[in-house]
N, C-alpha and C positions, 0 to 999 in steps of 0.2 A: 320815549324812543320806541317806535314800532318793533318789537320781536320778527325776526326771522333767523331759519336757520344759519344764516351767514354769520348775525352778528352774535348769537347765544353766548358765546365762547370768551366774547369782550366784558359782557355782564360781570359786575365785580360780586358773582353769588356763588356759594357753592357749588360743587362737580353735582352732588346730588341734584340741587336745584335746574342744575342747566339740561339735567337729562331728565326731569318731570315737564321740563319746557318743551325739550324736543317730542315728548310723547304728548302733549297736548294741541303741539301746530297740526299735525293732522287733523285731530278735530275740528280745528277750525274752521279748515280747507271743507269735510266733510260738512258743515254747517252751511259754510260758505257756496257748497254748489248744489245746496236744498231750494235755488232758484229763490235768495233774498236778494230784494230789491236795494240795498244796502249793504253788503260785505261788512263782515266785521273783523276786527286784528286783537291779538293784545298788546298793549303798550305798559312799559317799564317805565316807571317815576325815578326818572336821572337828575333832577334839581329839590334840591332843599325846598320847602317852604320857606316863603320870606316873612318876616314878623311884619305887621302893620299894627300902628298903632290905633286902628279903628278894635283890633280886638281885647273885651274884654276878660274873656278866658286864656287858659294857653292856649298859644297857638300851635295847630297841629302840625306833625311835620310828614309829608306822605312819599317821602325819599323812599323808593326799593319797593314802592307798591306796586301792583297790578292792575289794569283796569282793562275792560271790551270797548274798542271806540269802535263808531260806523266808521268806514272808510271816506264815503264823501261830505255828511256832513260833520265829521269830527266830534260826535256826542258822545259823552259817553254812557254806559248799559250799567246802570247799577252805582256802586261806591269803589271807591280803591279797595283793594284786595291784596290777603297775603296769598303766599302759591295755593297756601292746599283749600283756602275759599275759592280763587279763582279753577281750581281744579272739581270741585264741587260745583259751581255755576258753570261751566262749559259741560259737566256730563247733563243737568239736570235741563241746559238749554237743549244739548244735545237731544234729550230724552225726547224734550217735547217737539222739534221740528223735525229729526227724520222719524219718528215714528208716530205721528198722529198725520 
């Protein structure tokens, strides 16, 4: 599910959690209008992992993660994330796109 400020509030996370979220959309935005040719968002992992039985280990389950997808082609930037990684990788992309 794409974050935005509309939906924050539905997110089944803590009050804390949902106000580390509104303070990192801006960032986004800021990222986002460093003139990429790709927009990027964060997206909330709203479905369980399903079990397959292809897997030998446990299977992981990435419900309540974080991830940076592009906007058009729906990739995503890295691995699932909790808030305060994904909080760490938006400053550290930040770093490097508006200030280089």
């Amino acid at each position: 599910m794409k974050v935005t400020y509309e939906n924050i509030e539905d997110l089944p996370i803590d009050n804390k959690d949902k106000v580390i979220l509104k303070a990192l959309l801006p960032d986004i935005e800021e990222i986002n209008n460093a003139n990429l040719k790709d927009p990027i968002y964060i997206d909330w992992e709203e479905n369980h992992t399903e079990y397959s039985p292809e897997w030998t280990d446990p299977c992981p389950d990435f419900y309540g993660t974080y991830s940076l997808i592009r906007s058009t082609t729906k990739d995503r930037l890295g691995v699932e994330m909790d808030l305060d990684t994904l909080d760490i990788a938006l400053c550290l992309l930040n770093n490097y796109i508006i200030y280089e």
